[in-house]
N, C-alpha and C positions, 0 to 999 in steps of 0.2 A: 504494500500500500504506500509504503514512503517512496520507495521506487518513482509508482508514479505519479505522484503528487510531483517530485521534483523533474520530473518531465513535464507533468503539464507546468509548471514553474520556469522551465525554459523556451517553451516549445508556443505559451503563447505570446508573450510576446515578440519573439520573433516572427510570428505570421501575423501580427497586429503591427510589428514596420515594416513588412511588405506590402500589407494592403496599403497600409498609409504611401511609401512610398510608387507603389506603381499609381497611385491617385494622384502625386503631385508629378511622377513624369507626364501622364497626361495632360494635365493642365499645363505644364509646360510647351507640349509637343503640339496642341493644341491652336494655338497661336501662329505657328509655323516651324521654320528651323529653328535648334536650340542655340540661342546667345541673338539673334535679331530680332527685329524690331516689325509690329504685325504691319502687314503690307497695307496702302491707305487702295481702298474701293472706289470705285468708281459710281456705283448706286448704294445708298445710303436711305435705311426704310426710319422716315420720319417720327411719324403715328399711326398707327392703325384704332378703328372704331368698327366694331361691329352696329350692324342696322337690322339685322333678320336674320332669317335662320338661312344659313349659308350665304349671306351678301355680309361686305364689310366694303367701308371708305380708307383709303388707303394715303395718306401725303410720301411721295418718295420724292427724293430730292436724287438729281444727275444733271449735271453739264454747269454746275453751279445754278439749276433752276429748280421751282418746287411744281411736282404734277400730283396732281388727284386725281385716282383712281378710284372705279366703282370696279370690288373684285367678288364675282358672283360665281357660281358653279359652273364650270369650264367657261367664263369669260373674264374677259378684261376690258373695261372701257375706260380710257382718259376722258376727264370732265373738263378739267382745266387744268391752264398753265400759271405758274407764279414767277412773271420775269421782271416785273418794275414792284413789288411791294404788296400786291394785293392780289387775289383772285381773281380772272377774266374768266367766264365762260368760253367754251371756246364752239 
């Protein structure tokens, strides 16, 4: 019985820093490669607002502009564009 008491006494924490550590290689590797810096996107998802049961309004920002999106069940439709400050219909 002392046996293995002092097995599980070594044996879990060692499988409690490896879960811990394969969790933060992940979070590392995550990002991209290890020691750089995450790569800047080019679409960039603003806000999202759900409206109904499967539609959501969507602000995504690209090209340095803001567009809205109405995102429905297999569709996409752009409503407007944001390029001087405010909302246009389009």
């Amino acid at each position: 019985m002392l046996e293995y008491l002092l097995r599980l006494a070594l044996l879990l924490p060692l499988v409690g820093g490896l879960a811990w550590a394969s969790l933060w290689m992940w979070k590392r590797l995550q990002s991209g490669l290890h020691g750089t810096a995450p790569q800047q996107r080019l679409i960039r998802l603003v806000e999202i607002l759900p409206v109904g049961t499967g539609s959501k309004l969507a602000v995504v920002e690209f090209g340095g502009k803001l567009h809205l999106l109405a995102i429905g069940r297999g569709t996409v439709t752009a409503i407007a564009i944001d390029d001087r400050g405010d909302f246009d219909a389009s």
